[in-house]
RODO-2510 file (C-alpha; in nm, 4 decimals, decimal comma):
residues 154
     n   res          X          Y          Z
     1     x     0,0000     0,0000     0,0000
     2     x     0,1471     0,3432    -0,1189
     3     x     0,0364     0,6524     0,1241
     4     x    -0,0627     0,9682    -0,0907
     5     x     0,0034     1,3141     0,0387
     6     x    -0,3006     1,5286     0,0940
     7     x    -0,2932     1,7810    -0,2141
     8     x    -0,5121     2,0672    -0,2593
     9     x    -0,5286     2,3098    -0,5593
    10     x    -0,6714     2,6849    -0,6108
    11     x    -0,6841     2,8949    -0,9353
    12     x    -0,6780     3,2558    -0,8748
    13     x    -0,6074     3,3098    -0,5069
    14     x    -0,5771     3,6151    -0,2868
    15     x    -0,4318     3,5685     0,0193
    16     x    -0,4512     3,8375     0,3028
    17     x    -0,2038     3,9088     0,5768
    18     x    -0,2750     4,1624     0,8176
    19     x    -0,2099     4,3155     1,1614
    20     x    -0,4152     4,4368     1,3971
    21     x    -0,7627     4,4312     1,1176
    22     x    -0,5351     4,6043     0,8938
    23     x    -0,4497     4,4587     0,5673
    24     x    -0,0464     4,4848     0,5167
    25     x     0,0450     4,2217     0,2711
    26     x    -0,1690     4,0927    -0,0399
    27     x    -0,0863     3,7992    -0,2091
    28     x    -0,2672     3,6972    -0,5715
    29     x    -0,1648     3,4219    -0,7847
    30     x    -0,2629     3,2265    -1,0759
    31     x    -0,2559     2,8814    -0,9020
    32     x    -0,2000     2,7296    -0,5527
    33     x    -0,0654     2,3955    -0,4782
    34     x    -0,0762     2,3212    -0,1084
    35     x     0,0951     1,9998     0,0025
    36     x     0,1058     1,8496     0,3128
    37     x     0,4352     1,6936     0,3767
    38     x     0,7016     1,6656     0,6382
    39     x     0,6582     2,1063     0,6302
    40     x     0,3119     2,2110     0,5021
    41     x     0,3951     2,4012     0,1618
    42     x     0,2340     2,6398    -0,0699
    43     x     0,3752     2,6202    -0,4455
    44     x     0,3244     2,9217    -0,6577
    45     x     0,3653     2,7421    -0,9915
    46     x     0,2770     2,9970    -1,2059
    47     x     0,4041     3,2998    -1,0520
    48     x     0,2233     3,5029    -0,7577
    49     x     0,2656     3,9157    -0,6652
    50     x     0,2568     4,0471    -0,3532
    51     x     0,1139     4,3586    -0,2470
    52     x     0,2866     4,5695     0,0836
    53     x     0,0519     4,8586     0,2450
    54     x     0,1627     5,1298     0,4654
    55     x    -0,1353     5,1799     0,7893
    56     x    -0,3294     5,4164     0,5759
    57     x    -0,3563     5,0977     0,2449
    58     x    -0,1549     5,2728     0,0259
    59     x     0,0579     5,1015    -0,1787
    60     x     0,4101     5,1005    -0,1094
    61     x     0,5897     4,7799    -0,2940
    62     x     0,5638     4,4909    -0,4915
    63     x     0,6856     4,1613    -0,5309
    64     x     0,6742     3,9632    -0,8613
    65     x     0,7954     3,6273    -0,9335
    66     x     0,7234     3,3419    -1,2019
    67     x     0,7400     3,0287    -0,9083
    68     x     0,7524     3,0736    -0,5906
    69     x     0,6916     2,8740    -0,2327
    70     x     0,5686     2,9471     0,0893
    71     x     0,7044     2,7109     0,3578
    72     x     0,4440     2,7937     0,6260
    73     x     0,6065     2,6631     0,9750
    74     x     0,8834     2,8572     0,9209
    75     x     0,6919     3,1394     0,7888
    76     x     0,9510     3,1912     0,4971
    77     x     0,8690     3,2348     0,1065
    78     x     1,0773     3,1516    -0,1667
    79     x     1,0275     3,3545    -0,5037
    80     x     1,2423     3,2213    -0,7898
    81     x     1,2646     3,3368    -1,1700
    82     x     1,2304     3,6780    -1,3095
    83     x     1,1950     3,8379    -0,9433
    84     x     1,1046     4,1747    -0,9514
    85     x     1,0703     4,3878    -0,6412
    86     x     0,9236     4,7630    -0,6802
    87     x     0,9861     5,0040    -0,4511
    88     x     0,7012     5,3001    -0,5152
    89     x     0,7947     5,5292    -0,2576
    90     x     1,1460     5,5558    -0,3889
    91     x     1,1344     5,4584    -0,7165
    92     x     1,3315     5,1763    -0,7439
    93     x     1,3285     4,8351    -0,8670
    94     x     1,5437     4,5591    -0,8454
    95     x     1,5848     4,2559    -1,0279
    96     x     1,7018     3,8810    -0,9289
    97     x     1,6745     3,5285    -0,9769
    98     x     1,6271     3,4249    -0,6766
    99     x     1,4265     3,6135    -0,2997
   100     x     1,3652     3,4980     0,0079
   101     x     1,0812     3,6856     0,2513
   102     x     1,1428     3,6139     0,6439
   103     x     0,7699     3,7130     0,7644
   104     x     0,8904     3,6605     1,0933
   105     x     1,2159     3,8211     1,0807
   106     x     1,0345     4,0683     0,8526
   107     x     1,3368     4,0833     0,6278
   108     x     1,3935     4,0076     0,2154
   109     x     1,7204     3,8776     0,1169
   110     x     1,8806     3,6839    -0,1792
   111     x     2,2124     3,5481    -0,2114
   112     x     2,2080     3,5499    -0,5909
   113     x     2,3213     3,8582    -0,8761
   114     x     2,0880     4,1353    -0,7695
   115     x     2,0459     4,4921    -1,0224
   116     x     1,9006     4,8071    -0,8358
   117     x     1,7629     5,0560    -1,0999
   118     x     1,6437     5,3964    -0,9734
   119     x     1,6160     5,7392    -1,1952
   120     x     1,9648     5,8120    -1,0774
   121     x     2,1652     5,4948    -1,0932
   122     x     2,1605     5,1481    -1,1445
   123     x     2,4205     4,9329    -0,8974
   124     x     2,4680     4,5617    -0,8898
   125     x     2,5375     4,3083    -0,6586
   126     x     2,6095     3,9466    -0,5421
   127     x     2,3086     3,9933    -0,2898
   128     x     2,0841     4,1885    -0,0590
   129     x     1,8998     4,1906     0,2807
   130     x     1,6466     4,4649     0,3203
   131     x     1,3658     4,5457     0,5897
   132     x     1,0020     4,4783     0,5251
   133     x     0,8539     4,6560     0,2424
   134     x     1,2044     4,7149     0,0842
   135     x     1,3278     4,9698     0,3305
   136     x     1,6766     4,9983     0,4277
   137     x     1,8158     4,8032     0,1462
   138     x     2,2102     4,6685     0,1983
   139     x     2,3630     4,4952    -0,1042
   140     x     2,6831     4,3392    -0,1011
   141     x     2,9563     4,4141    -0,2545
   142     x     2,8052     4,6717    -0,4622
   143     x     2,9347     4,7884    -0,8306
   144     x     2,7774     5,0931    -1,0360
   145     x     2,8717     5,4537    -1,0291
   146     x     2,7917     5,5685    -0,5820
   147     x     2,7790     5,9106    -0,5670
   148     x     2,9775     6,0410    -0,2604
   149     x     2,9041     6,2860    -0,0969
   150     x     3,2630     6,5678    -0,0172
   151     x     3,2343     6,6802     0,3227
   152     x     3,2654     7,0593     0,4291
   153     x     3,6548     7,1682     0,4834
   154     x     3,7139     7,3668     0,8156
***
């Protein structure tokens, strides 16, 4: 006798996440798989988006990705292929194979070749970890044109 894992699938899903009956994070996507296995998981096969909201619901960034998965115990999502995070506040956007989202941490890092484009600039890297939305972004080792600021002489 072979034991099946429970499977259960979902076409065009929104997914809410909020704080205190305040919607922060959306999440839509095409299709859900969930699986139950040794760690519950959600697979994003066709791509999902995710919406962040500031207290007052206005839009402050996105996440795009064409897979992704959501490994729910450890409250940590994987977005892979053609990642695209968006940064409306500040205008930027940054591009990457590979993102990880710590909802408990309330970080976003990757460990892959990550490109920040703004108006000003655009600066590459071999990685990033940022606060939730996008906010306080560090990449490492960093290469683009920095603009550096002279300080005043005394």
């Amino acid at each position: 006798m072979v034991d099946t894992l429970p499977e259960m699938t979902a076409k065009d899903i929104e997914i809410l996440y909020s704080e205190k009956a305040k919607v922060q994070i959306k999440l839509t996507s095409p299709l859900l798989v969930s699986k139950t296995e040794d760690e519950p998981v959600l697979l994003f096969p066709k791509g999902f988006t995710v919406f962040f909201y500031d207290s007052a619901m206005n839009l402050t960034s996105t996440i795009t990705a064409e897979y992704g998965i959501s490994y729910e115990k450890k409250k940590l999502m994987e977005a892979r292929s053609n990642v695209v995070v968006e940064n409306l506040e500040k205008g930027e956007k940054l591009n990457t194979e590979e993102l990880f989202w710590d909802r408990d941490k309330q970080i976003i890092y990757s460990n892959s070749f990550v490109k920040l484009t703004s108006s000003a600039t655009v600066i590459m890297g071999d990685g990033l970890t940022s606060k939730e939305p996008f906010e306080e972004l560090v990449i490492s080792h960093p290469t683009g044109p920095i603009e550096i600021k002279d300080e005043p002489q005394k």
